[in-house]
N, C-alpha and C positions, 0 to 999 in steps of 0.2 A: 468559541464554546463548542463542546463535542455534543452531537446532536441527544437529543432525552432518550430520538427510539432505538440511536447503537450506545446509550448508556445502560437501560432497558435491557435490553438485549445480553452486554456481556455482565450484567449484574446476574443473569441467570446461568451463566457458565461454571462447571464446575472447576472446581482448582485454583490457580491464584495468580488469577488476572489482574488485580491492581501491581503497579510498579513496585519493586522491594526497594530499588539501588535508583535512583532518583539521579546522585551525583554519578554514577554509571552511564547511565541512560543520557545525561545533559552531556557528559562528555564525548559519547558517540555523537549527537545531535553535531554540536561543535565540528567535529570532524568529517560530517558528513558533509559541513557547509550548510546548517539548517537552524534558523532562528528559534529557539526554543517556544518563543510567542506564538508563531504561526498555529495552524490548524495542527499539522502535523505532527510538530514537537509537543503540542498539547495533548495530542491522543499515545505519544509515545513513553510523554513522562508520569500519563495517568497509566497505563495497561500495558502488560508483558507478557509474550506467548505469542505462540504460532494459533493464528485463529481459523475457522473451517466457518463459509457462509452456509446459510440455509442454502443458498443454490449452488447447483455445481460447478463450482468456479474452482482456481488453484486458493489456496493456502496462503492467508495473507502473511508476510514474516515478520519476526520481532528485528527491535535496531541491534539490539545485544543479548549475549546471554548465552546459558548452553546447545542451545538447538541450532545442529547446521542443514542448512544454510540461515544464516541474519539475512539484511536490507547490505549490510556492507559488505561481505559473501561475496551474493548475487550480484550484488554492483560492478565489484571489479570482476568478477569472471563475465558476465554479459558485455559491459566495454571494452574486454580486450576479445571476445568472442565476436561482438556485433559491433565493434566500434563507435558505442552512442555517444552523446556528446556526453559532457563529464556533468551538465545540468542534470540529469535523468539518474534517479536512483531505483533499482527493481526491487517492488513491492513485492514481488512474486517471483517462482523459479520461471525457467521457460522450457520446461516439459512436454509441453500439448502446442508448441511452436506457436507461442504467443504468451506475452506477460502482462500484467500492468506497469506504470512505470509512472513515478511523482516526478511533474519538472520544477522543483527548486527554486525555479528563477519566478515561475508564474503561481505555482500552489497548484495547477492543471495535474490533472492526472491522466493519462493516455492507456488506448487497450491497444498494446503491440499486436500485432498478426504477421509472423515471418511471410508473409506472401505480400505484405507492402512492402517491404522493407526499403526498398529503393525510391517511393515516396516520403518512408516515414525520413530517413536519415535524410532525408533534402527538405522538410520541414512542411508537404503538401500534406501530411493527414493531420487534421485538427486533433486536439484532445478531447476526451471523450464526456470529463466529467470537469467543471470550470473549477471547482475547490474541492481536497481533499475530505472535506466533510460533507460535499453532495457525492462522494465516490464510497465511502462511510455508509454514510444513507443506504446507498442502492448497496451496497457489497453485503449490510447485514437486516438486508431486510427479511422481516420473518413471511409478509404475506407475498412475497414476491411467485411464489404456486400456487396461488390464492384463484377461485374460478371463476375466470373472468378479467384474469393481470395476464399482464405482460409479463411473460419471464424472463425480460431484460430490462 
């Protein structure tokens, strides 16, 4: 279930954040290699659009649709760029030489940093957030510059 406070949260965005193409959307899912049940598929086949956090972070991307770069984009141009394993799809561009990145196999979400990279592709950096919807959480949190938070 997609958490209440990134429900919350994109119910106040303007524009048209709910899914239109549903059968679109599952069939990326599919191709991506991604259970439509999981956390992921669920937040994909509910919400469409490239999202901006309250905090300064990259641009989280949609699985389909007109905006380029998508998740499937970014995926094959970073595995053939960074040659990540084919588990790992980029949530994000890598811009600021660093992404996030959903692993597939575990629902783990990872914050790449091109200055590990020689750990990460040998599998020494842990993921950063255990489920797509504790990475949800923290990616669209509003009080996250709140006085007195952590702004990670």
């Amino acid at each position: 279930m997609i958490p209440v406070r990134v429900r919350a949260f994109l119910a106040k965005e303007t524009g048209d954040v709910l899914r239109n193409d549903r059968p679109s959307a599952l069939h990326m899912l599919r191709r991506l290699g991604v259970d439509a049940s999981t956390e992921f598929g669920e937040f994909y086949l509910t919400y469409q659009g490239n999202f901006i956090s309250p905090r300064a972070v990259a641009e989280l991307l949609d699985i389909e649709g007109p905006q380029i770069p998508a998740i499937p984009d970014q995926t094959d141009y970073v595995r053939d760029r960074y040659r990540f394993p084919e588990k790992f799809l980029a949530l994000t561009s890598d811009e600021s030489e660093g992404m996030y990145l959903f692993d597939r196999e575990d629902g783990t979400v990872h914050d790449f940093d091109l200055c590990e990279y020689d750990d990460f592709v040998k599998g020494r950096v842990p993921a950063r957030w255990r489920s797509f919807n504790a990475f949800l959480s923290w990616y669209f949190d509003e009080e996250c510059n709140a006085p007195g938070q952590d702004p990670d």
